[in-house]
C-alpha positions in Angstrom: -49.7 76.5 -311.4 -47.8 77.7 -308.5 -44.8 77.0 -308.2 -42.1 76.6 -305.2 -38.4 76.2 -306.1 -36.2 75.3 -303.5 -32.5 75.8 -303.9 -29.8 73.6 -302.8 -26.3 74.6 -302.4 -23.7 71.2 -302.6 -26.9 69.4 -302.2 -25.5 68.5 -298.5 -25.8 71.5 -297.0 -28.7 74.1 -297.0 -32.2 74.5 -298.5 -33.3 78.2 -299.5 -36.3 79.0 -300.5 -35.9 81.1 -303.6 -38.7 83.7 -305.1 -40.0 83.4 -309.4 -37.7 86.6 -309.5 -34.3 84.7 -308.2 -35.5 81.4 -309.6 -35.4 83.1 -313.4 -31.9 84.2 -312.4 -30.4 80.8 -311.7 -32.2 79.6 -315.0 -30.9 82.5 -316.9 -27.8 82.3 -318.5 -26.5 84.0 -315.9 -26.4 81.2 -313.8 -22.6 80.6 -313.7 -22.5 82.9 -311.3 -24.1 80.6 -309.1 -22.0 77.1 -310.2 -24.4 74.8 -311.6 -22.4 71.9 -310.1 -23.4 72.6 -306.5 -26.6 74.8 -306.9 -29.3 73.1 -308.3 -33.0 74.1 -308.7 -35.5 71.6 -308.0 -39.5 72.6 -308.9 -40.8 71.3 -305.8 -43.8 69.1 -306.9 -42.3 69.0 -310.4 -40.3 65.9 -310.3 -39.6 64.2 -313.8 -42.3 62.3 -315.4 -42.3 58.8 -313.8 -40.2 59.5 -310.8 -40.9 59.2 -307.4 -41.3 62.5 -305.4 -39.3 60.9 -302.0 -39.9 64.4 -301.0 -43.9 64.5 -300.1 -43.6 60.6 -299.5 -41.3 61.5 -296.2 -43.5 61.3 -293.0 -42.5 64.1 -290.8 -42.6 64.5 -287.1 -40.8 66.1 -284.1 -39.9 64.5 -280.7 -39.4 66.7 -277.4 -36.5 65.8 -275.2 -37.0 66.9 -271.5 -34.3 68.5 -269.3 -31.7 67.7 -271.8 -28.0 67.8 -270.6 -25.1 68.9 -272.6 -21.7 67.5 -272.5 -20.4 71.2 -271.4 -22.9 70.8 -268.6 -25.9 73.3 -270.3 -29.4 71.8 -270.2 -32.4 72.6 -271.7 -35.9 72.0 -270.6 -36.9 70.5 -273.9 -35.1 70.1 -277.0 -36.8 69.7 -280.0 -35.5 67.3 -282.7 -37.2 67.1 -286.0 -37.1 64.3 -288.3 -38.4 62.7 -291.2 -39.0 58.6 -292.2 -39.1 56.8 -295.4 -40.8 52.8 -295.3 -42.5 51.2 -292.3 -40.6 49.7 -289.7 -40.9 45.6 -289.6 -40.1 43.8 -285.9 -39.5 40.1 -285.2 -41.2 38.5 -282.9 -39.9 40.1 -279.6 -41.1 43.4 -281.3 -38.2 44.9 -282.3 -37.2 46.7 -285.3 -35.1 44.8 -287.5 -34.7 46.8 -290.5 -33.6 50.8 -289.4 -31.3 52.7 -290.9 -30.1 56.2 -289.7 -29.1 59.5 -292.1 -27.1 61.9 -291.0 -27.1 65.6 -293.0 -23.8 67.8 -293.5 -23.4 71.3 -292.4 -27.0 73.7 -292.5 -28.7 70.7 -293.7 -31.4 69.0 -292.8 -33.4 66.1 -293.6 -34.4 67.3 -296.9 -30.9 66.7 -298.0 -32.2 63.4 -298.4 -35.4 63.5 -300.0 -33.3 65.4 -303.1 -33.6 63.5 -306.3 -30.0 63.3 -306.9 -29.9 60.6 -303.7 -33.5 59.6 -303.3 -34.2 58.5 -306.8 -30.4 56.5 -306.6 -31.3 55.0 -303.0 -34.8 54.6 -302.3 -36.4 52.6 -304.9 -37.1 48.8 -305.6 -33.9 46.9 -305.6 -31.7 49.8 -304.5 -29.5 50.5 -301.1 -31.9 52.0 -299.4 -35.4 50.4 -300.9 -38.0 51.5 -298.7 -39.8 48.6 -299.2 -37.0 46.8 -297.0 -35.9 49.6 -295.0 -37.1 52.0 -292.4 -35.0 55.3 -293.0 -35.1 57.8 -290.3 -33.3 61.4 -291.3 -33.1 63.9 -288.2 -32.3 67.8 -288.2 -29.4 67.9 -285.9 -29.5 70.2 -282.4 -29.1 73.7 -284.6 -30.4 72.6 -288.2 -33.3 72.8 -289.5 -36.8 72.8 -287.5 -34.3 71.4 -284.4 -34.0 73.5 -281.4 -30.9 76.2 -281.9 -30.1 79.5 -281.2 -31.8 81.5 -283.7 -34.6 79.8 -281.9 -34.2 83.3 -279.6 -31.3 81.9 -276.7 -29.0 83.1 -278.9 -25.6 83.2 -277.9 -27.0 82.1 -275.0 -27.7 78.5 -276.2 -25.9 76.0 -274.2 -23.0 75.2 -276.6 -22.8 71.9 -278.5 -20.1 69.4 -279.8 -20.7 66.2 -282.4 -21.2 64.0 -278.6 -24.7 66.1 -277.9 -25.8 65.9 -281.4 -25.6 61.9 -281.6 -27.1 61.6 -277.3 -29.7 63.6 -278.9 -30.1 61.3 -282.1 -29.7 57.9 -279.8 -32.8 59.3 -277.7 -35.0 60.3 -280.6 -34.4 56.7 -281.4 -35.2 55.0 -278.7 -37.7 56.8 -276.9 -39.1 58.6 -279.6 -39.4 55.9 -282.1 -38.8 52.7 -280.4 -35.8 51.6 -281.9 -33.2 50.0 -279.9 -30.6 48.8 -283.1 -29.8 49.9 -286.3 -28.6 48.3 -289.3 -26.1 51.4 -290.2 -25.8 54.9 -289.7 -24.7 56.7 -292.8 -23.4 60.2 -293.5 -21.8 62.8 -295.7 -19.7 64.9 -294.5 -20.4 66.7 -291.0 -23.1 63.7 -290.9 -20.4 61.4 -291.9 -18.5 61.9 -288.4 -21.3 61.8 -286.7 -21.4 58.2 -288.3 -18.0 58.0 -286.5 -18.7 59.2 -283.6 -22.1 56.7 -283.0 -19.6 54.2 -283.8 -17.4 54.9 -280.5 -20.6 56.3 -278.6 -23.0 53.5 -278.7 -20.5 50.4 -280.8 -23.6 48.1 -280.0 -26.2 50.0 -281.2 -25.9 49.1 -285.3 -24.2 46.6 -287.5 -22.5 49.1 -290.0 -21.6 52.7 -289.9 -20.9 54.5 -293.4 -18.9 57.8 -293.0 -18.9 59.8 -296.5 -16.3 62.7 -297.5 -15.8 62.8 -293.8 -12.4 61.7 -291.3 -12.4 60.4 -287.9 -9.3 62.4 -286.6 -10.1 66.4 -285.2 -10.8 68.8 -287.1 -7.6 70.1 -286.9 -5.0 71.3 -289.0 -6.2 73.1 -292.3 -9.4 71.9 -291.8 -9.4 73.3 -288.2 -8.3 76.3 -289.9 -11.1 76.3 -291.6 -13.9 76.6 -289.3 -11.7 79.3 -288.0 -12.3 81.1 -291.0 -16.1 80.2 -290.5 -16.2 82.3 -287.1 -13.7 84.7 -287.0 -15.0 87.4 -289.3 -18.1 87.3 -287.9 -16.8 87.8 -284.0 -14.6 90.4 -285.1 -17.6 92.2 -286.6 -18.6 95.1 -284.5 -22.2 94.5 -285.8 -22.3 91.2 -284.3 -22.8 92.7 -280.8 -22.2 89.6 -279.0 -24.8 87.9 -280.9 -27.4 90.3 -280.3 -27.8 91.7 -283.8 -31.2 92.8 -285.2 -29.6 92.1 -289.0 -27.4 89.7 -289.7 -23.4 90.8 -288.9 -21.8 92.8 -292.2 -18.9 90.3 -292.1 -21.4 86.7 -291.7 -21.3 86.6 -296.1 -17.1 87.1 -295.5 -17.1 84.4 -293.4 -19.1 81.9 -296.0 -16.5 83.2 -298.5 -13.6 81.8 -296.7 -15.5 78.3 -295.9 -16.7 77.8 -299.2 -13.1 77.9 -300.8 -12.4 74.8 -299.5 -16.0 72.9 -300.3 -15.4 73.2 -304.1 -12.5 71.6 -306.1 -9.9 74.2 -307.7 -10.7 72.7 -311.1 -14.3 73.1 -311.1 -13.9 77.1 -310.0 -11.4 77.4 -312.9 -14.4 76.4 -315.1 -17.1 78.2 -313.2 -14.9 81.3 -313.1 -12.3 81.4 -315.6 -11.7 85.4 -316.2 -10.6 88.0 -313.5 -14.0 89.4 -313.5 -15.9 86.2 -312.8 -13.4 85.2 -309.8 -14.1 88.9 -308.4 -17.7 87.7 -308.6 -18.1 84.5 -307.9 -17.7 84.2 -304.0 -20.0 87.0 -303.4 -22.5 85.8 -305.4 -22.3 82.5 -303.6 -22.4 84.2 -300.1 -25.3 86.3 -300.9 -27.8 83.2 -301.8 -26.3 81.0 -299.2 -27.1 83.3 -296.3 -30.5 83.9 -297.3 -31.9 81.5 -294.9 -29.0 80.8 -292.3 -28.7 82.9 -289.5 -24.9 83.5 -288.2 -24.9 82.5 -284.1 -26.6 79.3 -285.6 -23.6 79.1 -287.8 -21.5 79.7 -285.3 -22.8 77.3 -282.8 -22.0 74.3 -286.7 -18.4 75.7 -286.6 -18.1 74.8 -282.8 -19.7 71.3 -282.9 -16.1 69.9 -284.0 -14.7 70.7 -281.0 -13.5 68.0 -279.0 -14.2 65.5 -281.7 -11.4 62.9 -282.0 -13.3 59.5 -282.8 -9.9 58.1 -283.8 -8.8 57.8 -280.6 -11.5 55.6 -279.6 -11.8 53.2 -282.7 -10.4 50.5 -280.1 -14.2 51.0 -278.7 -15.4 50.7 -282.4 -17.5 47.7 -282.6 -20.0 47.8 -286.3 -18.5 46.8 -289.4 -17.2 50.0 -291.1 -17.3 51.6 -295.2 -15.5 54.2 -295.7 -16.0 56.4 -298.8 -14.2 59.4 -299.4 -13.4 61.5 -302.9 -10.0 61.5 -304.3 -10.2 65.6 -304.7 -11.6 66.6 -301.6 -9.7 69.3 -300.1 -12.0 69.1 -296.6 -10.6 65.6 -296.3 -7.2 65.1 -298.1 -6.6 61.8 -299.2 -2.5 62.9 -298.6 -3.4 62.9 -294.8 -3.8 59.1 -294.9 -6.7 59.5 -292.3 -8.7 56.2 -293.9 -5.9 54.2 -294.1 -4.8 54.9 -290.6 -8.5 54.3 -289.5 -8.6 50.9 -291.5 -5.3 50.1 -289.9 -6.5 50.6 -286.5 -10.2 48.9 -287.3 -8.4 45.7 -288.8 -11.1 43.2 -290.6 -13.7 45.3 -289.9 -13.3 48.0 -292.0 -13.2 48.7 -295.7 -12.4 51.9 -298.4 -13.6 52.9 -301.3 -11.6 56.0 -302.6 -14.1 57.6 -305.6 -11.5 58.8 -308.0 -14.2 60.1 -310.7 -15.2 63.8 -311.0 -12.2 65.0 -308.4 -12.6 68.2 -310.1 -15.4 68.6 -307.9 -13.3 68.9 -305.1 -15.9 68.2 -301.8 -19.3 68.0 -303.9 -18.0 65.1 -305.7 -20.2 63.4 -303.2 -23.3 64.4 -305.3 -22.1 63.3 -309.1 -20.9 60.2 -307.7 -23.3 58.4 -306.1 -23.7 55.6 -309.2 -20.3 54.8 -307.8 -20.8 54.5 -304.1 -24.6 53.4 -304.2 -24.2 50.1 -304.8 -21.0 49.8 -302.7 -23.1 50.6 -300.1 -26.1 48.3 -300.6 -23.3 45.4 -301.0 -22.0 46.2 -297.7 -25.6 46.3 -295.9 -26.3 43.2 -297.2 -23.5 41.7 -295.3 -24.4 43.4 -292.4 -28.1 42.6 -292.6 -29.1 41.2 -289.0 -30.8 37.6 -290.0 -34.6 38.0 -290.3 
């Protein structure tokens, strides 16, 4: 039987396709090269026995948005937003939908970030958070993810340029002109998906009950973690083979760049296990780089590192409306707990916020996210339950 093995790096962030050849290598014992705590190789169409494949259950579709205009004043004459749904939508009697519920992806995702096993098969079934049988899930590639509009497209450097703002205007009209829906019951998000969780809270504060950022803060991404997505661009602008964007390969310095983000995804203890001689530290980033870029493109990864500018959804919490549940991981160096960001936000938010703080597999720095769902699953089906609009 033929088989298709899709490989997910942090399972948050990007999908590549892998061939029989590289899939043997990550099953070889080679494979801690690769970190088998945030690269995992699903057999697509070879779920375990009994499980649900949330995967070729997701309904698919794309919506065209005419003459869209970007906050830096850009516009497009359509932009495409693709998205995928989980469950049926159910409508009371004025024929809207009561029981929506928005997902927001991380960095190079897309909306097969949450058809993955490790949060489908925790989220989506009877009597958990997200049981389709209750709740209409929509999951959209953002504006330059996935099968959405973006550079790579061929506008290149040319594509009007994006912050988090356009990414959730686009989102908010998918919803209600593509799909009907004028309320939802929460957006959640990891990550790059959690602030835009933050930043539909300030946007549209009428628009859901609950918002639940993940791993994510709502101050700028500023300090280290401005310095960051610095690291994420730089290298690759520098780059004489960039050529403005105008490459015919992709820039010799785009795998440098991924080098520099990635050092701050995983936690220092898990790359002391992963990579615990000289030889394997020399080896590991590059080996990382190389699979990750397979299938990313870098003016579309420059166009992700750009979409925090100008975000700063603290300062308009006072706007902030939806009950809030903040969940962060107590080793997450791309949202240090030191920085007090959650409890400034709670502080500012008052009764209608609470934080959980996931102590358990810190190690993990980042990627905790995905070996700790048991923990935060059920927090967050207890808090839609409170925030369940009466049927």
């Amino acid at each position: 039987m033929k088989q298709r093995i899709f490989h997910l790096f942090s399972n948050l962030y990007v999908f590549t396709l892998l061939t029989d050849t590289q899939a043997r290598f990550y099953l070889s014992p080679l494979r801690w090269i690769a970190g088998p705590a945030f690269i995992f190789c699903l057999l697509y169409g070879s779920v375990p026995a009994g499980a649900t494949d949330y995967l070729s259950l997701a309904k698919e579709g794309s919506y065209t948005i005419k003459n869209f205009k970007f906050k830096s004043g850009g516009e497009l004459p359509e932009l495409r937003i693709n998205y995928a749904t989980w469950g049926e939508p159910k409508k009371d009697e004025k024929g809207n939908v009561t029981n929506a519920v928005l997902l927001c992806h991380g960095t190079t995702g897309n909306w097969q970030n949450y058809a993955n096993p490790w949060w489908a098969s925790k989220m989506y079934g009877p009597g958990q958070p997200l049981d389709i049988n209750k709740y209409f899930v929509i999951a959209s590639d953002t504006i330059g993810s996935g099968k959405s509009s973006k550079p790579s497209d061929g506008l290149r450097m040319k594509f009007p340029k994006f912050i988090i703002e356009d990414v959730v205007k686009a989102q908010y009209i998918l919803l209600t002109e593509g799909l009907g829906i004028n309320h939802l019951q929460a957006v959640i998000g990891i990550s790059f998906g959690g602030r835009q969780a933050w930043q539909w809270g300030v946007q549209y504060p009428d628009f859901m009950n609950g918002i639940v950022p993940i791993a994510s803060s709502p101050f700028p991404n500023a300090g280290r973690r401005g310095m960051t997505d610095f690291l994420g661009i730089a290298p690759i602008i520098q780059d004489p083979t960039w050529k403005n964007g105008d490459y015919q390969e992709q820039p010799r310095n785009f795998q440098l760049a991924l080098m520099f983000y990635w050092m701050f995804l995983e936690g220092a203890g898990h790359l002391w296990e992963e990579a615990p001689t000289r030889k394997q530290s020399f080896k590991y980033l590059p080996e990382v780089a190389k699979w990750w870029s397979k299938n990313l493109d870098a003016n579309d990864w420059i166009y992700l590192m750009q979409v925090n500018d100008g975000f700063d959804a603290y300062s308009q919490l006072d706007e902030a409306k939806a009950r809030v549940l903040i969940i962060n991981m107590a080793g997450d160096e791309q949202v240090p707990v030191e920085l007090q960001h959650a409890e400034k936000a709670v502080e500012k938010l008052g009764d209608k916020a609470e934080y959980l703080l996931v102590k358990e597999f810190s190690n993990h720095g980042h990627f905790a996210t995905s070996k700790t769902i048991d923990i935060y699953g059920p927090k967050i089906g207890e808090f839609l339950k409170k925030i369940a609009t009466p049927q």
